[in-house]
C-alpha positions, -999 to +999 in steps of 0.1 A: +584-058-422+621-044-432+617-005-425+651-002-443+641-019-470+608+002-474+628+033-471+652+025-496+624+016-519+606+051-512+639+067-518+649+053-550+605+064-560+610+098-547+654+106-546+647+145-535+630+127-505+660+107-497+676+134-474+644+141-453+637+103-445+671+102-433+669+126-412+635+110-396+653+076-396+681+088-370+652+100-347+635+069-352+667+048-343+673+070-313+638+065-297+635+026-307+673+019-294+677-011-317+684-015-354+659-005-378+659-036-399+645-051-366+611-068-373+595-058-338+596-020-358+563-026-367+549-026-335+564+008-330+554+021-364+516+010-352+519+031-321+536+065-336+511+094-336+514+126-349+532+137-313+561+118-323+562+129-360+563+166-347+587+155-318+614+146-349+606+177-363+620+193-332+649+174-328+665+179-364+656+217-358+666+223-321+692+195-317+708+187-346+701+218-365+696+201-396+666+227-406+677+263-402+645+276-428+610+274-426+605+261-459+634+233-453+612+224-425+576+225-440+593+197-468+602+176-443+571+175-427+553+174-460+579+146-468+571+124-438+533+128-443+539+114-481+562+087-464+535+073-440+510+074-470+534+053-486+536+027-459+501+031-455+499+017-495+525-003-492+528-025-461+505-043-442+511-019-410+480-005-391+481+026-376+443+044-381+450+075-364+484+086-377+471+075-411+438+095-409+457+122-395+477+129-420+455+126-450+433+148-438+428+185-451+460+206-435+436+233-424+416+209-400+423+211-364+442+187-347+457+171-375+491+163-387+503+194-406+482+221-390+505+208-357+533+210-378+530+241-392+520+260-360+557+248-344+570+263-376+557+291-378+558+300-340+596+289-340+622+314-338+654+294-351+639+290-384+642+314-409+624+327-432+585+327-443+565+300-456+556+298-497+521+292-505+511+261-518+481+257-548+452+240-537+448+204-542+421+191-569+396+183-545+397+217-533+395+229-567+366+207-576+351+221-547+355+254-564+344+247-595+311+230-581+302+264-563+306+282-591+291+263-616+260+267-589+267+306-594+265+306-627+239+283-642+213+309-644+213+339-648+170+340-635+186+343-599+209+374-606+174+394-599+160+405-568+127+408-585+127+387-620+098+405-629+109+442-624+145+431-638+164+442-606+196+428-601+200+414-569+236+428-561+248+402-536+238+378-568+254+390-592+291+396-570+291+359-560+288+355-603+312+376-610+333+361-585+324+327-603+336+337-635+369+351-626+379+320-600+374+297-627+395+322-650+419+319-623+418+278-619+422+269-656+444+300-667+460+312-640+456+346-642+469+367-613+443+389-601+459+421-615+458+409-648+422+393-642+406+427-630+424+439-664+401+418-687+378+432-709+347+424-723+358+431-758+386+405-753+360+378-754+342+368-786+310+348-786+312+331-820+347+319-816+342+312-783+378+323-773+392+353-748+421+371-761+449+374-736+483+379-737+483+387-773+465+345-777+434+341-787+425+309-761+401+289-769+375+284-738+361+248-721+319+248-738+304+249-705+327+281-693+318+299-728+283+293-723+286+306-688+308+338-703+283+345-727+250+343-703+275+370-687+280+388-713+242+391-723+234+400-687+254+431-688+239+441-717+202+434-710+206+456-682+230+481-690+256+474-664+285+491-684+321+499-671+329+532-690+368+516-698+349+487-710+363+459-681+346+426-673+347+427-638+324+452-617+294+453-596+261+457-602+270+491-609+297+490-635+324+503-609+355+481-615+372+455-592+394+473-568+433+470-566+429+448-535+419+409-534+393+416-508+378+446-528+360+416-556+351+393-531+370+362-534+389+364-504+358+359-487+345+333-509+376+316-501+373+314-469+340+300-468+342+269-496+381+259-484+390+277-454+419+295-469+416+331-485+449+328-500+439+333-539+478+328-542+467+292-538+440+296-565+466+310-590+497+284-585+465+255-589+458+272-622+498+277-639+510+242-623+477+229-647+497+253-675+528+236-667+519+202-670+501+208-701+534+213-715+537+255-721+572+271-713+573+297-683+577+328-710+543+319-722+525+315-692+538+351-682+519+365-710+489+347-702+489+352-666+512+383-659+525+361-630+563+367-617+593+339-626+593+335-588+560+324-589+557+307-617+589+283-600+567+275-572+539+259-590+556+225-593+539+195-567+567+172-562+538+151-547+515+151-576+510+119-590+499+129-625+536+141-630+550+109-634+522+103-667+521+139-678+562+135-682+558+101-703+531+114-723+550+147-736+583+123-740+572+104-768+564+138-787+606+141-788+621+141-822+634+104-830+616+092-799+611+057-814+642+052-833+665+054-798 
């Protein structure tokens, strides 16, 4: 195997990369005291662990003071991990535990980037605070599942189906259904989410009205809107300023995240109860459908800042999603 050769190739795949690889590289060279394009490399590459991925971490940080900000740090780490998957993919090298390590969920203990980000966070000569990322799709389907589960029928909103109580705890995990899956394919930002109204939806056209657009809603999520929407009515749970979310009173969702609900839920389907994470998943899926960032603002009320930080440099539907849109351009087929 010629490590240089399989950087040079990751580089020229991923050029934003380029710098970060580097910077492992010179680590690399320092601990394996011979040249990279050495093909005995591989029998150090099969021995690294995540000990001596967080070990170069260090050393650009504390030694050569390549990473001064947290988030400068958290790409390279995030870089490297994408690296080994890479050689992982790509070569014939074996290394189980790194590679297991690192494509495991970050929130799992022991594993590559919850070590990573611990030194990160805990270290005092970086700057700055860490950006939340969006979740991943698996996470998101994970979501979705649970909520679909939620919201498949309405029978199990009752405590007693034949007295026609609503079962409170029911009907806040459906509530909390409907408006995570608001927040995963539109990204609306919880302020504008608790905002919603029930007017704003319309059963016939099967669209909600947001933003000043009338959006036109997945037939699953309508039917699930609707079943809502029935439910209220049936038995008279009414908001008196007419808004979508409450409990099984009518009171409306509180300012606060943790006020609805979903924090908690959070924390129990994905470990996180960022709903940050929930929102950038939703306006990157905005962004790669091709809508400019003005729009998205009106749809989701969300801020320029984080609207910016819903790009994955990582995602591997970019690459498609860019070619796709591209032959859309005027006079595409006559360059």
């Amino acid at each position: 195997m010629d490590y240089v050769k399989i950087v040079e190739e990751f580089s020229g795949k991923y050029p934003d990369y380029k710098n970060d690889v580097w910077n492992f590289s010179v680590y690399l060279e320092k601990q394996w005291k011979n040249s990279l394009s050495d093909a005995n490399i591989r029998f150090l590459l099969q021995g690294l662990d995540v000990k001596f991925l967080l070990d170069s971490l260090i050393y650009n940080v504390e030694e050569r003071g390549i990473y001064k900000r947290k988030n400068a740090a958290k790409k390279y780490v995030t870089v490297i991990g994408i690296f080994f998957d890479y050689i992982r993919k790509n070569t014939d090298i074996d290394n189980p535990g790194l590679f297991e390590a690192i494509s495991y969920n970050k929130l799992r203990e022991n594993t590559y980037m919850k070590q990573m980000m611990s030194y990160i966070n805990e270290c005092n000569q970086l700057q700055g605070t860490i950006e939340l990322e969006g979740i991943g799709r698996s996470e998101a389907e994970k979501v979705l599942k649970w909520a679909d589960a939620q919201l498949e029928d309405d029978g199990k909103w009752y405590g007693d189906i034949e007295k026609k109580e609503v079962d409170e705890t029911a009907f806040r995990k459906a509530m909390v259904a409907l408006g995570l899956k608001l927040m995963l394919i539109y990204g609306f930002t919880y302020r504008e989410l608790r905002k919603i109204k029930i007017d704003q939806y319309n059963s016939i056209r099967n669209t909600i009205t947001v933003g000043g657009f009338e959006i036109r809603l997945p037939i699953n999520m309508g039917i699930q809107m609707k079943r809502m929407k029935d439910f209220l009515e049936k038995n008279k749970i009414r908001n008196k300023k007419g808004f979508l979310f409450t409990n099984a009173q009518g009171e409306e969702w509180g300012e606060t995240t943790s006020a609805s609900g979903i924090s908690d839920t959070l924390s129990q389907l994905i470990e996180s109860t960022s709903v940050t994470s929930i929102i950038k998943y939703g306006i990157s899926q905005l962004l790669k459908a091709g809508l400019n960032d003005s729009i998205i603002k009106q749809i989701t009320g969300a801020s320029d800042t984080l609207i910016k930080g819903c790009i994955v440099h990582k995602d591997e539907d970019i690459e498609r999603i860019i070619n796709n849109r591209l032959v859309d351009v005027e006079l595409y087929y006559q360059f």
